[in-house]
N, C-alpha and C positions, 0 to 999 in steps of 0.2 A: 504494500500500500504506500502512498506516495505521502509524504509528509510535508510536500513544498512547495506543490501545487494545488488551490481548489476552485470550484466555484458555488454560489447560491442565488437560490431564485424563487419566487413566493408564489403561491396559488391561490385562487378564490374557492373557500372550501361552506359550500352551506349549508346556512345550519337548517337545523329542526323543526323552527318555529315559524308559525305564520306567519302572512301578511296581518291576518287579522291579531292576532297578537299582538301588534305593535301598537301600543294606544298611549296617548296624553299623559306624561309624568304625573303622579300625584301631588296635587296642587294643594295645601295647607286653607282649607276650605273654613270659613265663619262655621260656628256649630249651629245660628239662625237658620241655614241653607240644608234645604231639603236634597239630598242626596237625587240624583236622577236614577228615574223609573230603570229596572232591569232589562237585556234585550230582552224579546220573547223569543221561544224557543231554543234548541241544542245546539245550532250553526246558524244566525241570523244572518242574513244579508247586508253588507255593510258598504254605503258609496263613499270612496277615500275622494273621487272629485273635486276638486278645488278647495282641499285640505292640505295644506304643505305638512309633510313629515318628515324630520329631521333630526337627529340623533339627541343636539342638546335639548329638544323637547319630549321627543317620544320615547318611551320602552318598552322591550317585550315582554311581556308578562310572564312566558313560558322559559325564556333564555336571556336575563335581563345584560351578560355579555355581550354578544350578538348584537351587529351593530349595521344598520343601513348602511352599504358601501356597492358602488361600480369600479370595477378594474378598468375599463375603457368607457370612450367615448362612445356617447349609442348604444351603451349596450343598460338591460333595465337595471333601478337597483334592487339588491335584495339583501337579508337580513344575513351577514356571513362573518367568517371568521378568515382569518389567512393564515395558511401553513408556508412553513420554510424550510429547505432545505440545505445541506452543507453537503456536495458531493468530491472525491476527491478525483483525482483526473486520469490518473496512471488505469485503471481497474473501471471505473464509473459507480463506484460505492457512495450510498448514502453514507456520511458518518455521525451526520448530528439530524436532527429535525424538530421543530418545536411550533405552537398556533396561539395565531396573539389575535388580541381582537383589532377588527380590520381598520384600520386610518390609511392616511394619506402617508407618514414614514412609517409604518410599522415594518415595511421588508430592508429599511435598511439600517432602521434600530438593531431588528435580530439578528440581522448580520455582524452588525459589531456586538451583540453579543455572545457570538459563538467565533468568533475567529479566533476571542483571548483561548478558549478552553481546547485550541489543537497542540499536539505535542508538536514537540521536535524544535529544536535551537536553531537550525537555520535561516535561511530565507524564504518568505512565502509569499505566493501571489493569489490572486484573489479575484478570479473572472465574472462578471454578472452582465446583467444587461442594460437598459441604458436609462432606464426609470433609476439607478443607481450611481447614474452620471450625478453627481452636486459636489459642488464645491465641501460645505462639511463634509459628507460620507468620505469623500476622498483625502481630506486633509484627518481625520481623525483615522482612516484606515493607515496612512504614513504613521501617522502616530504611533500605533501599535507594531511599527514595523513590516508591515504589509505592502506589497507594491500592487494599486489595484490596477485590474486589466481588464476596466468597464471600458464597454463599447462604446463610444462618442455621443453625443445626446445636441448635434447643431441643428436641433431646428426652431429658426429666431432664435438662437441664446447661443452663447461662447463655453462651449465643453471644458470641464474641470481635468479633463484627462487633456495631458500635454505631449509636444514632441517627446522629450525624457523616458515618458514610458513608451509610443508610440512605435520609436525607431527598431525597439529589436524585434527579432525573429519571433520571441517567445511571446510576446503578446498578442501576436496574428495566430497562433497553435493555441493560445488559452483559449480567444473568442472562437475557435474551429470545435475547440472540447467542449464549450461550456453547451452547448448546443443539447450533448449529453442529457445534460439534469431537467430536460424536458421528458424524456422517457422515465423518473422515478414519478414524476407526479398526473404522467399520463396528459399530458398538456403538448 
């Protein structure tokens, strides 16, 4: 197994609970105020229509982690969680994996979470994709010693990834491997 080279990459993984689930946080209501009438019936019919729903307002009742998020553009949103993995490149072995609930940095928080906890005293580099192009991720990945070998991210905006890592050979061979850690998560 390779100890000095990896890559990671996050998945939209859903959860359990409804749409209907997801209702108005509890509101610290006067004790004058009459509680509203119960639905009627097992499964009531419910029009979300020109109801904005949005995480600092809404919760699910069923899975109160579980959090309305899209991975992309156009695509709907639904109530998820993100998985992440750590694969290493020599083999294409998972070696870490972990599910946080879903924001907008959550895949490159757990990414510097799990880089600290690989062995091996060397040098390591660290392949992703290009949602992992930012300027922090990249300056905190040096940080730890990591050379990260995220794919470029120029569109409208200037890539955090520079000629320095760019020029060698090995960073064209990460972004070829990292391809890999699409086949553990079925993506």
């Amino acid at each position: 197994m390779s100890l000095e080279h990896f890559s990671v990459d996050g998945t939209l993984l859903e959860a359990w609970a409804s749409q209907k689930s997801f209702q108005p946080k509890a509101e610290t209501a006067s004790p004058a105020e009459d509680p509203p009438p119960p639905p009627v019936g097992r499964n009531p019919s419910v029009d979300f229509h020109g109801h904005p729903r949005r995480n600092d307002t809404h919760d699910s009742t069923t899975e109160p982690e579980a959090r309305l998020y899209k991975k992309a553009p156009g695509q709907p949103a639904e109530l998820s969680y993100l998985g992440h993995v750590l694969m290493e490149h020599r083999n294409g072995l998972a070696v870490q994996a972990t599910v946080t609930p879903a924001t907008g940095t959550a895949e490159r928080e757990a990414a510097l979470a799990m880089v600290p906890t690989l062995g091996g005293d060397g040098p390591k580099t660290l392949a992703a994709d290009r949602a992992y192009d930012t300027q922090g991720f990249v300056t905190d990945l040096r940080a730890l010693g990591v050379t990260p070998h995220v794919t470029q991210n120029t569109n409208g905006r200037r890539s955090a990834i520079d000629a320095r890592t760019t020029r060698h050979p090995g960073y064209l061979a990460s972004l070829r491997l990292r391809k890999r850690i699409e086949e553990i998560s079925g993506g």
